[in-house]
C-alpha positions in Angstrom: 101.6 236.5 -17.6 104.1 234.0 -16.0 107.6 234.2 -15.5 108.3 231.6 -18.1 106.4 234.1 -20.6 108.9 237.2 -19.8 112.1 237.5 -22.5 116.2 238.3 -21.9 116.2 241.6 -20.5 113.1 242.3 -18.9 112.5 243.2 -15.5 109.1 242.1 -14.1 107.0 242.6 -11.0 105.9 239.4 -8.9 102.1 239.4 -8.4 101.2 235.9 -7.1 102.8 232.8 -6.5 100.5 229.7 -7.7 102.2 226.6 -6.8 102.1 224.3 -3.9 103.0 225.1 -0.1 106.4 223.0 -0.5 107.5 224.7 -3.8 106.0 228.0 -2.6 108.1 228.1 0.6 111.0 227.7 -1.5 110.6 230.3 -3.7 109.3 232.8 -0.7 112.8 231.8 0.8 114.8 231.8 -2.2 113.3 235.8 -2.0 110.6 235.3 -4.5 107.7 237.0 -3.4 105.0 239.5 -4.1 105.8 242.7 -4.9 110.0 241.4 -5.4 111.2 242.6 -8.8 113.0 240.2 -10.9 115.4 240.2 -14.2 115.2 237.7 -16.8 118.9 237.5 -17.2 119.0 234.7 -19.9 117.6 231.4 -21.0 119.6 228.2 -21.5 120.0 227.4 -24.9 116.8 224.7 -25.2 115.0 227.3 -23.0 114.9 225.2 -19.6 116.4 226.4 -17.3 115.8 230.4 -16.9 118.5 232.3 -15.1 117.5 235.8 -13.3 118.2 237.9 -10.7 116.1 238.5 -7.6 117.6 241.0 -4.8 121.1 241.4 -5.9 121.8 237.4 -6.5 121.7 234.9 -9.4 119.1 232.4 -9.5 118.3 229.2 -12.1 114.6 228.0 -11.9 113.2 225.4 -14.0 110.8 226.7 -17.1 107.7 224.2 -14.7 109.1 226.8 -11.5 108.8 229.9 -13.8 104.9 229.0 -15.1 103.5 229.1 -11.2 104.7 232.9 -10.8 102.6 235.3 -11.9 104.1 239.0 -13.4 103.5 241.9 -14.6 106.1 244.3 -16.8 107.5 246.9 -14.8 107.6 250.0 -17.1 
């Protein structure tokens, strides 16, 4: 499952970050990382761009950004 896959309201666990080393560091400093927990706070009305929230902050990533991180539901 991708991050683009998750719905409003859930809160999913980071497992692997697929993209590229430019895009990766990015999102690694942005706090994205393995393990990280994040909330899928809401999705713009056309669905692009996703807004959730990674260690305490706000964050808007493009619906392309959300499909290279791979998640799993936290229960």
């Amino acid at each position: 499952m991708t991050l683009s896959d998750a719905k409003e309201g859930d809160v999913v666990k980071v497992v692997k970050l697929k993209s590229s080393s430019a895009i990766k560091q990015r999102m690694l400093d942005m706090g994205i990382m393995p393990s990280s927990e994040i909330r899928v706070e809401r999705y713009a009305p056309l669905r692009d761009p996703i807004q959730i929230k990674v260690k305490g902050y706000n964050l808007a990533l493009r619906v392309s950004e959300g499909n290279q991180i791979e998640v799993e539901p936290v229960s």
